[in-house]
C-alpha positions in Angstrom: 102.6 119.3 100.4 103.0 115.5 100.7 105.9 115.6 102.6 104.6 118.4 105.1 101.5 115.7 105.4 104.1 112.9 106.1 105.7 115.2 108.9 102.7 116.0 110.4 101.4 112.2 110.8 104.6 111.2 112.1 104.6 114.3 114.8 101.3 112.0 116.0 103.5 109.5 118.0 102.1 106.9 120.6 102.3 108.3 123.8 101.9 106.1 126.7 99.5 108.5 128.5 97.6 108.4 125.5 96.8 104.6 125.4 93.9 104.5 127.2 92.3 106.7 124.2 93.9 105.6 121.5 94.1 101.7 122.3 97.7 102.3 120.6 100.6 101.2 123.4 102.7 104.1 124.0 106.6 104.2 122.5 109.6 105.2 123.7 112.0 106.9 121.5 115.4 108.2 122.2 115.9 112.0 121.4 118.3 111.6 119.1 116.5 108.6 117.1 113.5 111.3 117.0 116.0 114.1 115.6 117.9 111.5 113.1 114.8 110.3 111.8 112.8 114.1 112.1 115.9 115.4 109.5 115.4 112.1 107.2 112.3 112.7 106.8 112.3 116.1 105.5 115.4 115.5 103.5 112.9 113.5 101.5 114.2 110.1 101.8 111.2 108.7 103.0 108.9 110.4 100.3 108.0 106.9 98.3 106.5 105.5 101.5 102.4 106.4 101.8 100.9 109.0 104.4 99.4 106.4 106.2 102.2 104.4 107.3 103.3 107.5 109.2 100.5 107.9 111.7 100.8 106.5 115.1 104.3 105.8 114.6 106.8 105.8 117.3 110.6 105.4 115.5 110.9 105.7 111.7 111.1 101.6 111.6 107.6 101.4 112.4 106.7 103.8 109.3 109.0 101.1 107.0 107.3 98.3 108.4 103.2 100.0 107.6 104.8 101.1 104.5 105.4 96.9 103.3 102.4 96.1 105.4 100.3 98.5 103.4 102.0 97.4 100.2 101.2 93.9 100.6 97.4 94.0 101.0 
């Protein structure tokens, strides 16, 4: 269940026709940076990282970098 949580946060990516609502500037990711990241991500290997650091998220670097962010406070 925590992992289908983690999937469904990252799905919630910063789109740049979104910004205007969200106050989030949009991302651009390459297709295949979304698929290799999409498949490591439900392998598991990002499991130890909270379901926070997934939301809003455009590449799989920015849920590492929330992840130590939210560690550290």
């Amino acid at each position: 269940v925590g992992r289908a949580r983690r999937i469904q946060r990252f799905m919630s990516q910063p789109f740049a026709v979104a910004e205007q609502f969200t106050g989030i500037k949009g991302q651009y990711v390459k297709l295949e940076e979304t698929i290799s990241s999409f498949e490591r991500l439900v392998a598991g290997e990002f499991d130890q990282y909270p379901e926070q650091a997934f939301f809003m998220q455009g590449a799989i670097d920015g849920v590492v970098e929330a992840a130590q962010k939210l560690s550290n406070s």
